[in-house]
C-alpha positions as CSV (number, residue, x, y, z in Angstrom):
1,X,0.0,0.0,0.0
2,X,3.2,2.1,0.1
3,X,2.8,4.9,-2.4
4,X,-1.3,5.2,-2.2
5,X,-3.1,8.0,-1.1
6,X,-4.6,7.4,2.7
7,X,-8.1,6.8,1.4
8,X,-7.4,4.8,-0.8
9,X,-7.2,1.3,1.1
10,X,-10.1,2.2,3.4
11,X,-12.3,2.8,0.9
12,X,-11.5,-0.2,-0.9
13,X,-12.3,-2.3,2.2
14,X,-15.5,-0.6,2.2
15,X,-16.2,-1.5,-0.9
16,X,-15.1,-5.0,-0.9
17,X,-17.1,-5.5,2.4
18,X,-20.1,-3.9,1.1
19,X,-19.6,-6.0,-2.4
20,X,-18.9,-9.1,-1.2
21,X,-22.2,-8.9,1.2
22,X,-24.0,-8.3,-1.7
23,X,-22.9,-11.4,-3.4
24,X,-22.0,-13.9,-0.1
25,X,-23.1,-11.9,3.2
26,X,-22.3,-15.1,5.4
27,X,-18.7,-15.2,4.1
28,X,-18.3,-11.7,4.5
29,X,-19.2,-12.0,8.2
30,X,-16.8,-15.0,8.8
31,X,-14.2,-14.5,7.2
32,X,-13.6,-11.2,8.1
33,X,-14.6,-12.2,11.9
34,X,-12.3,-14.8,11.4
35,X,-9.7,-12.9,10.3
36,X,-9.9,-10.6,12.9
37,X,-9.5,-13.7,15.8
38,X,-6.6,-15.0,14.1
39,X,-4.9,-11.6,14.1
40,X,-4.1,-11.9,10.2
41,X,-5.5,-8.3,10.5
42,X,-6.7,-5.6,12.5
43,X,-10.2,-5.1,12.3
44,X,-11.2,-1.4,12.1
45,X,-14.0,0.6,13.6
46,X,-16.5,-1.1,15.1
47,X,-15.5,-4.7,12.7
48,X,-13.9,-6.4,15.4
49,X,-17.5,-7.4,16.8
50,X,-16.9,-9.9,14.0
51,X,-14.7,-11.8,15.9
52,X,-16.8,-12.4,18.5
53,X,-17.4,-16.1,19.3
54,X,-21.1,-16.4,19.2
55,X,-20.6,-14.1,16.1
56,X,-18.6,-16.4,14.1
57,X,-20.4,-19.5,15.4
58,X,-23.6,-18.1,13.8
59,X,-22.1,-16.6,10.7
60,X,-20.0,-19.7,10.3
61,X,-23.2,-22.1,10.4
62,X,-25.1,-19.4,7.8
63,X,-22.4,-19.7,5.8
64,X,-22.2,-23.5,5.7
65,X,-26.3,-23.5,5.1
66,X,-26.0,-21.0,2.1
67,X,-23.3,-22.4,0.5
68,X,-25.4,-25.7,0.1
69,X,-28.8,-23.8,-0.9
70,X,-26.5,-22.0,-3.3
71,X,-26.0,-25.2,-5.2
72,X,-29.5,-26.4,-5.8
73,X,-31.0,-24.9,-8.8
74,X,-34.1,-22.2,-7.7
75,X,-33.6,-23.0,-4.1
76,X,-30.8,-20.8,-4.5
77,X,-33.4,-17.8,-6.7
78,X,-35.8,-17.8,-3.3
79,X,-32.5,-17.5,-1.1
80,X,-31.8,-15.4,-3.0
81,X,-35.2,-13.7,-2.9
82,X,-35.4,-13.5,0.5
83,X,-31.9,-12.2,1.3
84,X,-32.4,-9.3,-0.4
85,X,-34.2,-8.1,2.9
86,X,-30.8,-9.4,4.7
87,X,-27.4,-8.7,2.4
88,X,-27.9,-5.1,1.1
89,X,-28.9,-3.8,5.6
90,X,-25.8,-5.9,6.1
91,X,-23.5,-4.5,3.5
92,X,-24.6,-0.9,4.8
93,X,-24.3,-1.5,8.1
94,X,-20.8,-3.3,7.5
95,X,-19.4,0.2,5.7
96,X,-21.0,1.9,8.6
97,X,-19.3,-0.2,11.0
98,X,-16.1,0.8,8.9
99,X,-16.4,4.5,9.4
100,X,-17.8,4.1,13.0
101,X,-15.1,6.6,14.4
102,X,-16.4,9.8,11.8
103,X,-19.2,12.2,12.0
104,X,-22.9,11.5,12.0
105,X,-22.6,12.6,8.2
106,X,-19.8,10.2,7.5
107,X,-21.6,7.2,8.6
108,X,-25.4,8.6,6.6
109,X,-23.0,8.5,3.8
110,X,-21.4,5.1,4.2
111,X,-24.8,3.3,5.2
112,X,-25.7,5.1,1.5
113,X,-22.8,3.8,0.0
114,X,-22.7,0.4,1.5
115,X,-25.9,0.0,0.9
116,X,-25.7,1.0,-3.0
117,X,-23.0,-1.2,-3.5
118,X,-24.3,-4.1,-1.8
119,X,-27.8,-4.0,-3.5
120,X,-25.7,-3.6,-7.2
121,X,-23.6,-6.8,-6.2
122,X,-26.5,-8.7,-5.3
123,X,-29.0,-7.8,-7.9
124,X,-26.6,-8.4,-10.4
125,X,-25.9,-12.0,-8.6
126,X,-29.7,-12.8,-8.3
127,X,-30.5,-11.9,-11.9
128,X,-27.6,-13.4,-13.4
129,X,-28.0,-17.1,-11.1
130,X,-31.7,-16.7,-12.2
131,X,-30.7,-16.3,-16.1
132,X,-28.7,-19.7,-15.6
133,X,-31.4,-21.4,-13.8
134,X,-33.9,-21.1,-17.3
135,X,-31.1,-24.0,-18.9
136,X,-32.4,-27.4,-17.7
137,X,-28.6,-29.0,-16.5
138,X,-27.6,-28.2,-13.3
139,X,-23.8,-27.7,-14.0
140,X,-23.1,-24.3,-15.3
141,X,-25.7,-23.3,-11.8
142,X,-22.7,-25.5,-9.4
143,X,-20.1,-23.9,-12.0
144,X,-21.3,-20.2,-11.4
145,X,-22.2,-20.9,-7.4
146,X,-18.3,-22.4,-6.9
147,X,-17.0,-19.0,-8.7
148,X,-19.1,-16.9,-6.2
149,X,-17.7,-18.9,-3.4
150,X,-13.9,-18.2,-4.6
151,X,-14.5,-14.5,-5.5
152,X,-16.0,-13.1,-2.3
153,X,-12.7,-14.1,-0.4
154,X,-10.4,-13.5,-2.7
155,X,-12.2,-10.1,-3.6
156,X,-11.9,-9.5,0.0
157,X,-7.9,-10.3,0.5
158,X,-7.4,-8.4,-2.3
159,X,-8.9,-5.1,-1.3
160,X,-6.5,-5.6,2.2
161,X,-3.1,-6.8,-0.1
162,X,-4.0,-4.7,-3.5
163,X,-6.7,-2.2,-2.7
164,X,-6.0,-0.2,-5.9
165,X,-6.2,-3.4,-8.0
166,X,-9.6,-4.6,-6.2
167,X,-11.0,-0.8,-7.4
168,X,-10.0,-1.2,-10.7
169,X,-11.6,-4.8,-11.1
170,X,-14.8,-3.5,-9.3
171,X,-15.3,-1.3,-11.8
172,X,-14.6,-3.3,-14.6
173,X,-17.0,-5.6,-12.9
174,X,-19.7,-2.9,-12.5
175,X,-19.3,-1.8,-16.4
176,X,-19.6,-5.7,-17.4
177,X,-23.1,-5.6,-15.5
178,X,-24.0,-3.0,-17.1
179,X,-23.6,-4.4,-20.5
180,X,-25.3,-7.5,-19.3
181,X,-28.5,-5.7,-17.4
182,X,-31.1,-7.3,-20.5
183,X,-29.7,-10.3,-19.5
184,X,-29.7,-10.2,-15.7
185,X,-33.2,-8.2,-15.7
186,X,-34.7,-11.4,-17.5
187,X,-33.0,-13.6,-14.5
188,X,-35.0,-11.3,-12.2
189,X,-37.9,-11.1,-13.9
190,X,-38.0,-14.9,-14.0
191,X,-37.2,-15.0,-9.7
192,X,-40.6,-12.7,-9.7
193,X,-42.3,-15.3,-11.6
194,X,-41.6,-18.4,-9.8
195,X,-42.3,-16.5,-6.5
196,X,-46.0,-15.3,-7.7
């Protein structure tokens, strides 16, 4: 991080948390939770609640749950469903955490922020994992629910070892969703369907 500009690594942290919530919120939890227990690095602001037993006991077990309802095609569209009520709170609140030491205006705009960037990550997720779902074999579903499982922590160590890096692949990420939104808005059109 030598050379970078102050912000720079903090906000990629912030990003990377609230991203990686958007996409695997469980993972987020634990392995940054974990990370702070082990002392690979220092949690910041009010993160280090993470690390908390009974807080990685219970993320841990989430995370073991979703990564098996990730795997079974539609199960994974209604989890998907009904965390949106659950990753894009918990990516705001984890940028809040973050920035816990600022002003009453700093964290209003990192709950903003988080929360942006959490809902973008998993609406693009949801609609995309949807858009799979319409082809009947089940492999290119396990195929895209394994890459989701690699990216979140390697997004993650990445923002800590390469923050400028991770900014400049999140938004090369967010420009190729863009050029896919017909493509993920028909995933998501399709989750609405099977819900009704």
């Amino acid at each position: 991080m030598h050379g970078l500009p102050s912000a720079v690594p903090e906000l990629a942290l912030a990003l990377a948390l609230a991203w990686g919530a958007g996409i695997r919120v469980y993972a987020v939890l634990f392995l940054c939770g974990l990370a702070g227990r082990m002392a690979w690095i220092d949690l910041p602001g009010h993160l280090s609640l993470l690390s908390h037993p009974l807080v990685l006991g219970a993320s841990g077990f989430m995370l073991v749950v979703e990564f098996l309802a990730d795997k079974v095609p539609w199960i994974d569209s209604i989890w998907d469903a009904v965390h949106t009520f659950i990753r894009i709170p918990v990516g705001a609140a984890l940028v809040t955490m973050l920035f816990s030491d600022g002003s009453a205006a700093v964290s209003a705009a990192a709950a903003i922020l988080g929360g942006a960037v959490a809902a973008g990550a998993h609406f693009a997720k949801a609609g995309a994992r949807s858009s799979i779902n319409l082809s009947p074999e089940p492999f290119s579903n396990w195929a895209a629910s394994l890459t989701e499982d690699a990216l979140v922590p390697t997004g993650l160590w990445l923002a800590v070892a390469h923050p400028a890096a991770f900014l400049v692949l999140l938004v090369a990420a967010t420009v190729a969703a863009l050029l896919m939104l017909r493509w993920i808005w028909g995933g998501l059109r399709a989750i609405v369907g099977r819900l009704r």
